[in-house]
MDAnalysis code that builds the backbone (N, CA, C; Angstrom):
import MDAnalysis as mda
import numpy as np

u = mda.Universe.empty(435, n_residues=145, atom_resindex=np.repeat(np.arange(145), 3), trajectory=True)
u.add_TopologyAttr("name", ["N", "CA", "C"] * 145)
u.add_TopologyAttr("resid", np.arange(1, 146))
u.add_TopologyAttr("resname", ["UNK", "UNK", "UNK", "UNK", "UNK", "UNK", "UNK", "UNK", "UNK", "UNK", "UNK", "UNK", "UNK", "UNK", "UNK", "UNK", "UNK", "UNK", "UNK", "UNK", "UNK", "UNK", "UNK", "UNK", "UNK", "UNK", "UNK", "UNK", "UNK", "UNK", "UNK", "UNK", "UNK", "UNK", "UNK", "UNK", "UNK", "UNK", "UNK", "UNK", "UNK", "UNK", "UNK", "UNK", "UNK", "UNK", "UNK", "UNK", "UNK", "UNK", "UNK", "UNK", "UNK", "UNK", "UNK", "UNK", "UNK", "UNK", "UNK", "UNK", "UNK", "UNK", "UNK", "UNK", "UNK", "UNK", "UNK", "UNK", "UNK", "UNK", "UNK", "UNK", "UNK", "UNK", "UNK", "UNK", "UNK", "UNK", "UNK", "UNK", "UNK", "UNK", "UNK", "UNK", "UNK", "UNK", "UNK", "UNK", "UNK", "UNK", "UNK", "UNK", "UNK", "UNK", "UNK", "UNK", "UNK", "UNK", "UNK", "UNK", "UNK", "UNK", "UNK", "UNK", "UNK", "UNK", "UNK", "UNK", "UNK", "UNK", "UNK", "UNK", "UNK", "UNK", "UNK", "UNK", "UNK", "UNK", "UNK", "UNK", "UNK", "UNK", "UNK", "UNK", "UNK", "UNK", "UNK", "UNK", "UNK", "UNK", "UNK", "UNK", "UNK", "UNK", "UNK", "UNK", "UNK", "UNK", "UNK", "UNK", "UNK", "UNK", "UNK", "UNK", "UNK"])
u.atoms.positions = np.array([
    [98.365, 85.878, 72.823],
    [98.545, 85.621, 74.232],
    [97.221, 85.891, 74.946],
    [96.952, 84.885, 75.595],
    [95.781, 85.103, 76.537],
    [95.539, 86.132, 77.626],
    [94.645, 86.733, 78.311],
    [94.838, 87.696, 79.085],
    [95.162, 86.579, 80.724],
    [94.979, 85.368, 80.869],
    [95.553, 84.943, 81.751],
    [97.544, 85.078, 81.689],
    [97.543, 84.768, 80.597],
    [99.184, 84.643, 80.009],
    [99.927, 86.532, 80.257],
    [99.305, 87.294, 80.062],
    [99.735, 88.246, 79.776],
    [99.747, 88.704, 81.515],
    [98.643, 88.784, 82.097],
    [98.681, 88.667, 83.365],
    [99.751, 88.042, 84.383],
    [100.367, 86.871, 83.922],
    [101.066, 86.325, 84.600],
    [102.551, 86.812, 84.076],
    [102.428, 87.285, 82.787],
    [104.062, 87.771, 82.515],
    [104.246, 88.917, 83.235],
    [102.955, 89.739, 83.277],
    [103.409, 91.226, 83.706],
    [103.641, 90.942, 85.953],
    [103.362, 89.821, 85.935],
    [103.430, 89.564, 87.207],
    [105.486, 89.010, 87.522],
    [105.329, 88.525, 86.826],
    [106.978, 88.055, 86.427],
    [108.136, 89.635, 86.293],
    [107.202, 89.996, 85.347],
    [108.508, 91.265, 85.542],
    [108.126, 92.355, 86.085],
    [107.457, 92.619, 86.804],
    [106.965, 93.307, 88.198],
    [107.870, 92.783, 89.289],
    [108.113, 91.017, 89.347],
    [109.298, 90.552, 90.861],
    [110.047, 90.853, 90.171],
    [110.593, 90.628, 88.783],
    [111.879, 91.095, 88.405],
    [112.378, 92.292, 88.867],
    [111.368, 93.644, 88.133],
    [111.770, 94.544, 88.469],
    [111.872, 94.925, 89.905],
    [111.559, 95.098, 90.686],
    [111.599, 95.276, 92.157],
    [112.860, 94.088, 92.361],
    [113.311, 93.279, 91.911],
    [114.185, 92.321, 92.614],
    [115.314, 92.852, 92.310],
    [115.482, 93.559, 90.946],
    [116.720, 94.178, 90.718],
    [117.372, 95.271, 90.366],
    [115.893, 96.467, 91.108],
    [116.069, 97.722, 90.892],
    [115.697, 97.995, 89.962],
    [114.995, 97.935, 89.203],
    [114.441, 98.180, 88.039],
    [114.941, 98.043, 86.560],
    [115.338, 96.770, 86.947],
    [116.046, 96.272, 86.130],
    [115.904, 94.789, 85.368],
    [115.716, 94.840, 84.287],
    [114.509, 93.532, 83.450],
    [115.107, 93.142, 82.223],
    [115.355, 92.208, 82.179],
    [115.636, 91.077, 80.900],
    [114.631, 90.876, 79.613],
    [114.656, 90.220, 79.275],
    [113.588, 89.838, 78.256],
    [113.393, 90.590, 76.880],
    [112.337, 90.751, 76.271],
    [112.034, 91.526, 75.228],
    [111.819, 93.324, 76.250],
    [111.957, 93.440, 77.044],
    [111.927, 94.743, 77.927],
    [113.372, 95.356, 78.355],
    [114.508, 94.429, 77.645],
    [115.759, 94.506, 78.789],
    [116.444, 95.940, 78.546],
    [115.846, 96.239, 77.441],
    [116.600, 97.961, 76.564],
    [116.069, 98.820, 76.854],
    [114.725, 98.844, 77.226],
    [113.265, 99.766, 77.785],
    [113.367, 100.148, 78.381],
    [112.937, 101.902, 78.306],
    [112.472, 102.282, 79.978],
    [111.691, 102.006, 80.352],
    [111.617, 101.620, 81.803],
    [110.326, 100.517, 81.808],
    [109.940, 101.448, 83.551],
    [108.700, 101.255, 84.104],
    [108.524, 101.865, 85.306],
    [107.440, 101.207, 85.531],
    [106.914, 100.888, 86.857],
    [105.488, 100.277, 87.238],
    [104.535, 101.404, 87.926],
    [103.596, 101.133, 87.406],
    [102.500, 101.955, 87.379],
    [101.480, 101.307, 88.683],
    [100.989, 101.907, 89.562],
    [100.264, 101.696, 90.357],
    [98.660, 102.161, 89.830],
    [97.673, 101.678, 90.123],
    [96.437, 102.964, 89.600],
    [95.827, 102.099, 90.889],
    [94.666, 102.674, 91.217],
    [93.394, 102.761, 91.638],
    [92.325, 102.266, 90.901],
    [91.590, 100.805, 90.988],
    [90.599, 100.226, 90.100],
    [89.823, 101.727, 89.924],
    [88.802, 101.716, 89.039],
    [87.694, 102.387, 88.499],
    [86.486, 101.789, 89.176],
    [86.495, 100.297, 89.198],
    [85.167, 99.431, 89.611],
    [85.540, 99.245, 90.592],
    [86.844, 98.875, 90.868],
    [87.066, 97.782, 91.839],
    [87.108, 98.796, 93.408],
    [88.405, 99.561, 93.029],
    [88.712, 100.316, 94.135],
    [90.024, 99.453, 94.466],
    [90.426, 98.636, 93.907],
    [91.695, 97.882, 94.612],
    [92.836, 98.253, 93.690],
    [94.193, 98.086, 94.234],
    [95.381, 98.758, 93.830],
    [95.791, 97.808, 92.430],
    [96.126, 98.413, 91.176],
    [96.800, 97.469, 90.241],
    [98.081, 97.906, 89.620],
    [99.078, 97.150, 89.873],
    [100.214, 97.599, 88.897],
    [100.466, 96.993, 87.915],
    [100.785, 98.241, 86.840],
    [101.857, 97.270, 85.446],
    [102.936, 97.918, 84.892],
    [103.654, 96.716, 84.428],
    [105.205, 97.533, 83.732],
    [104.650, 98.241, 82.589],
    [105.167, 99.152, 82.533],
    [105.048, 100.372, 81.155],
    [106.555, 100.463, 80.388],
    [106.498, 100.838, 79.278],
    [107.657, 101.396, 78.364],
    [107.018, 103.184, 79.313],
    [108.337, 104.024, 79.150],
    [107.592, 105.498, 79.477],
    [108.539, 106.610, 78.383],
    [108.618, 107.332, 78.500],
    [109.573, 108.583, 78.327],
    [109.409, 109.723, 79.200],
    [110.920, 110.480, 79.545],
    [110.815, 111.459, 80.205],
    [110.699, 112.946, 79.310],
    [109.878, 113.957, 80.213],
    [109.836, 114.802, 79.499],
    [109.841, 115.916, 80.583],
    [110.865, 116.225, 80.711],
    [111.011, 117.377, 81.520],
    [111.096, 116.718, 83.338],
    [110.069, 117.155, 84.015],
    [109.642, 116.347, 85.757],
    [108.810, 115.674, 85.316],
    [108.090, 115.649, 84.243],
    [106.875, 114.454, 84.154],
    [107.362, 113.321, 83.163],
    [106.628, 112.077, 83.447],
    [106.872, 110.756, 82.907],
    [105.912, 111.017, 81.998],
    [105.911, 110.377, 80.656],
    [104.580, 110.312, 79.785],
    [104.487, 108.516, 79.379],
    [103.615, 107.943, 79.033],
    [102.982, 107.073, 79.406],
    [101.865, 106.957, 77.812],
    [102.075, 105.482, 76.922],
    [101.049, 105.638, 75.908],
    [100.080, 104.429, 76.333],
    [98.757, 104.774, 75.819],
    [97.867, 103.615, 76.336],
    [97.909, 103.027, 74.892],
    [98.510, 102.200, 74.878],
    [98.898, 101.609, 73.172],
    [98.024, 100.466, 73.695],
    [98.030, 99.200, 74.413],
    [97.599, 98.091, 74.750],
    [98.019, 97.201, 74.020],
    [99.164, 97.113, 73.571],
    [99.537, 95.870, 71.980],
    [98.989, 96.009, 71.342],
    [97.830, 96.995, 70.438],
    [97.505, 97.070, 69.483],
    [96.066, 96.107, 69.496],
    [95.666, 95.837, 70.708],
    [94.244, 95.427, 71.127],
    [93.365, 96.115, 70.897],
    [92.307, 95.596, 70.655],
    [90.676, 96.418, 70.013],
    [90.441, 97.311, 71.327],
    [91.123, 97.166, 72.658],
    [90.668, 97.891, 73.773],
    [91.388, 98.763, 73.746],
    [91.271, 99.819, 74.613],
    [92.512, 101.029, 75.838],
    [92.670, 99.719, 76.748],
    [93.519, 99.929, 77.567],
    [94.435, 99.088, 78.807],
    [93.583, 99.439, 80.011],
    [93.397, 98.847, 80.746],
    [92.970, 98.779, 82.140],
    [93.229, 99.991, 82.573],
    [94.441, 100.145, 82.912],
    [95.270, 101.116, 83.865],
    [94.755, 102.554, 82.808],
    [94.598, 102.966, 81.660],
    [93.936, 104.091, 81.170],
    [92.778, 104.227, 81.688],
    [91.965, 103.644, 81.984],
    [90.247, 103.719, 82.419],
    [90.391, 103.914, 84.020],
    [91.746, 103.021, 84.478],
    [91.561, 103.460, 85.930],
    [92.219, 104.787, 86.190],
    [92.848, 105.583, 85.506],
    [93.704, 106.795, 85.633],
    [92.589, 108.042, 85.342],
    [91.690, 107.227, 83.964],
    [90.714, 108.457, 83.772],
    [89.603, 108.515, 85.061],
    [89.210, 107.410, 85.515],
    [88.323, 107.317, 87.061],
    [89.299, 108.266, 88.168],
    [90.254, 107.589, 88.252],
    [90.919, 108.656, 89.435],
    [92.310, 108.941, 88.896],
    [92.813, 109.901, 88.841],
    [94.083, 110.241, 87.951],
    [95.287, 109.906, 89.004],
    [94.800, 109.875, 90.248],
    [95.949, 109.618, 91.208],
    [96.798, 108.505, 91.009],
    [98.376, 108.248, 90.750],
    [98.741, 107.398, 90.961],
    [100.189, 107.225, 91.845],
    [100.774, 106.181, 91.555],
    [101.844, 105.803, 92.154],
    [102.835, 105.363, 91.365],
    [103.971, 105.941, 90.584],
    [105.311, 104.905, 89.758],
    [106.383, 104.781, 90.398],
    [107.110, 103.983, 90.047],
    [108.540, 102.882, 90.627],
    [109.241, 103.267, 89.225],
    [110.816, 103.672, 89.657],
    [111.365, 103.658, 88.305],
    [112.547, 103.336, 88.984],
    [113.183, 102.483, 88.564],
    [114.480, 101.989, 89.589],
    [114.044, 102.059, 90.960],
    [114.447, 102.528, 91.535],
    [114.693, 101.843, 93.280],
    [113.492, 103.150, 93.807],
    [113.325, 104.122, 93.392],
    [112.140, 105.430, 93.486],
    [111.068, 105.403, 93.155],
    [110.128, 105.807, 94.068],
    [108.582, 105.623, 94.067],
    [108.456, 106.750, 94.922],
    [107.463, 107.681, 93.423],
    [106.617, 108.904, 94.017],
    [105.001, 108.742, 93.429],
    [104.245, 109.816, 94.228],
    [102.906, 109.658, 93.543],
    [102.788, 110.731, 92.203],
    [101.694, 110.290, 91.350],
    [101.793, 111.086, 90.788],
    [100.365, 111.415, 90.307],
    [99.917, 112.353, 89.096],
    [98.417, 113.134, 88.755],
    [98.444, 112.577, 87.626],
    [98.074, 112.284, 87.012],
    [97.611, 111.782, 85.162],
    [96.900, 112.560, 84.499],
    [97.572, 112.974, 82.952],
    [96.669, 113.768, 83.225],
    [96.651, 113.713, 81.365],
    [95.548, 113.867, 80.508],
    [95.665, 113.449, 78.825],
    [96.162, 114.187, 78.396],
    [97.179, 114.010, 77.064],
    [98.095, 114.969, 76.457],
    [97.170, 114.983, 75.044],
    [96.866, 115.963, 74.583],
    [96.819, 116.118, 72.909],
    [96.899, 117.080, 72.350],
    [96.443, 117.193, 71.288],
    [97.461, 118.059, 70.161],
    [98.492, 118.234, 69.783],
    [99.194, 119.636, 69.510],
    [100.388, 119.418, 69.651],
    [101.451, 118.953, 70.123],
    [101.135, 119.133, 71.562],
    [102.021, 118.505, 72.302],
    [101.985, 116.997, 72.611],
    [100.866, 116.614, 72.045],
    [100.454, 114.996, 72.178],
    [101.393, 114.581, 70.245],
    [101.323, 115.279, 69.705],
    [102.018, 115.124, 68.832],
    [103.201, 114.910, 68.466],
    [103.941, 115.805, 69.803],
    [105.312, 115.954, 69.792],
    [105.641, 114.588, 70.965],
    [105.173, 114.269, 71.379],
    [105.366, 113.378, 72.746],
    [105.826, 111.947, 71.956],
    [104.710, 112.183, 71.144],
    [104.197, 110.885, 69.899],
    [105.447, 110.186, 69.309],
    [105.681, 111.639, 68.497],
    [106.673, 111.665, 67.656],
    [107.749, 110.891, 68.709],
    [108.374, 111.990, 69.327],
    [109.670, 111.473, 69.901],
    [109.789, 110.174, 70.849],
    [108.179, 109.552, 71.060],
    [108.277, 108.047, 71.695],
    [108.840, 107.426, 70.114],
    [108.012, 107.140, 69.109],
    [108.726, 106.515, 67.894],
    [109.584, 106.451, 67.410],
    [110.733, 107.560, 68.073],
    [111.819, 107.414, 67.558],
    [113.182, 106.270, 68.229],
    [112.242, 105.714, 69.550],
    [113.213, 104.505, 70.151],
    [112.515, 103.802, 70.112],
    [110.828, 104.106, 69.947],
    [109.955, 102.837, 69.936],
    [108.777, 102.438, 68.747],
    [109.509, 102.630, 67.450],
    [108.920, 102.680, 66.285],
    [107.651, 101.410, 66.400],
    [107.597, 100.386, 67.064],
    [106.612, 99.022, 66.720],
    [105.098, 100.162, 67.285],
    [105.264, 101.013, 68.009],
    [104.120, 101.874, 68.227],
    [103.221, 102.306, 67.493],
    [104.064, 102.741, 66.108],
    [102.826, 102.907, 64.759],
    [102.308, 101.232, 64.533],
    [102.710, 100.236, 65.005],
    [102.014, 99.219, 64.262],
    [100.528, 98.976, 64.866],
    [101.004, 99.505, 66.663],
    [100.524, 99.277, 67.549],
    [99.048, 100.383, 66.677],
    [98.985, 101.476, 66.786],
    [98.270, 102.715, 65.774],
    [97.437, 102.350, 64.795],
    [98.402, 101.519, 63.892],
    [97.639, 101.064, 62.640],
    [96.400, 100.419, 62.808],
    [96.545, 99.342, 64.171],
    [95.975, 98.164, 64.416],
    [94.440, 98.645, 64.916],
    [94.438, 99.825, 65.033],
    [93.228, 100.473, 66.064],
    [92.852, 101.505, 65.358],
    [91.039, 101.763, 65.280],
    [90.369, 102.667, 64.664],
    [90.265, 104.200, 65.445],
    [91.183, 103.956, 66.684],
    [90.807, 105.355, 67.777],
    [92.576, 105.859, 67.910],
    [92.605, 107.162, 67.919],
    [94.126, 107.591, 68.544],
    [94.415, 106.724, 70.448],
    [95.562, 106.293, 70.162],
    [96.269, 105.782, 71.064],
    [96.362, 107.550, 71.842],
    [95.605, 106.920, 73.472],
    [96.018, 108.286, 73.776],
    [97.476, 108.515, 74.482],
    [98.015, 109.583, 74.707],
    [99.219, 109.725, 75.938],
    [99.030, 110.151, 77.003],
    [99.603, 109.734, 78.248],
    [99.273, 110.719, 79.081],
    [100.526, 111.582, 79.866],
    [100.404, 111.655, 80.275],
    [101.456, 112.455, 81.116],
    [101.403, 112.587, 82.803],
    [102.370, 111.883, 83.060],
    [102.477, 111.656, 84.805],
    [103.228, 112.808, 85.714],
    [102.581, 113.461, 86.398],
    [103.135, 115.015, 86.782],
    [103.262, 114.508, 88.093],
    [104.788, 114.719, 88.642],
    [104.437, 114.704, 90.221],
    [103.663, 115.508, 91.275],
    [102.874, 114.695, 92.068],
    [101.718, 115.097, 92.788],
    [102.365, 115.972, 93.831],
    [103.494, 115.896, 94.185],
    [104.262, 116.658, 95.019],
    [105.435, 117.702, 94.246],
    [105.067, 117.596, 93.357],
    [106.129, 119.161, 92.882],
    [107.342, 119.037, 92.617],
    [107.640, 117.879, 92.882],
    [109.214, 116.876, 92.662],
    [109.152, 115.733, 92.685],
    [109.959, 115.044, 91.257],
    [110.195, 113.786, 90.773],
    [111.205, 112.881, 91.658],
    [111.098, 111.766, 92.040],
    [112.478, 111.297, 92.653],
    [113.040, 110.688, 90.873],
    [114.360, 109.933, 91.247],
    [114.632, 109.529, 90.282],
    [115.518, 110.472, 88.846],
])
């Protein structure tokens, strides 16, 4: 898929989601899925994308897998520039801090994403660098949602 193509899907289920509460069809329809706001790195202008996530406690965690692309994802480079962000998870939108998980606990995060979202090791295999995680902490001390 082209990055025009991929661009335009994640634009598709971005109206989806917002059209029906966070709620999406497709190869996403089983997913937890949440949109991610960031802050360009270069740009300075606002970008969102749908994510798979898991909850872990008040914080969302978040893998920069990218499909198993030779790159990290956009939205990782703009989170490491400014960690501030913004997620939508159903009908709720809070801000939130980003912030990198590893070791153990990047281990354990790991683990228990693979266990609903096993295509992730393929995603792993495909790439010479650890897929990092991050972890989305609310910036205000409370999660909606």
């Amino acid at each position: 898929m082209s990055n025009e193509q991929r661009q335009q899907l994640n634009r598709e289920i971005i109206a989806e989601f917002r059209a029906n509460g966070g709620v999406v069809g497709g190869q996403f329809a089983n997913m937890s899925l949440l949109l991610l706001t960031t802050t360009g790195a270069r740009t300075g202008e606002q970008r969102t994308w749908p994510l798979g996530y898991l909850r872990d406690g008040d914080r969302v965690v978040i893998f920069a897998a990218n499909g198993g692309r030779s790159n990290k994802p956009g939205w990782y480079h703009n989170l490491v520039a400014n960690p501030e962000a913004t997620i939508e998870v159903g009908t709720e939108s809070w801000p939130v801090v980003a912030s990198i998980v590893e070791g153990a606990e990047r281990k354990r995060l790991w683990d228990s994403e693979l266990e609903v979202a096993p295509f992730l090791a393929d995603f792993q295999n495909a790439v010479p660098w650890e897929i990092p995680v991050l972890a989305l902490t609310p910036a205000n001390g409370s999660a909606a949602g």
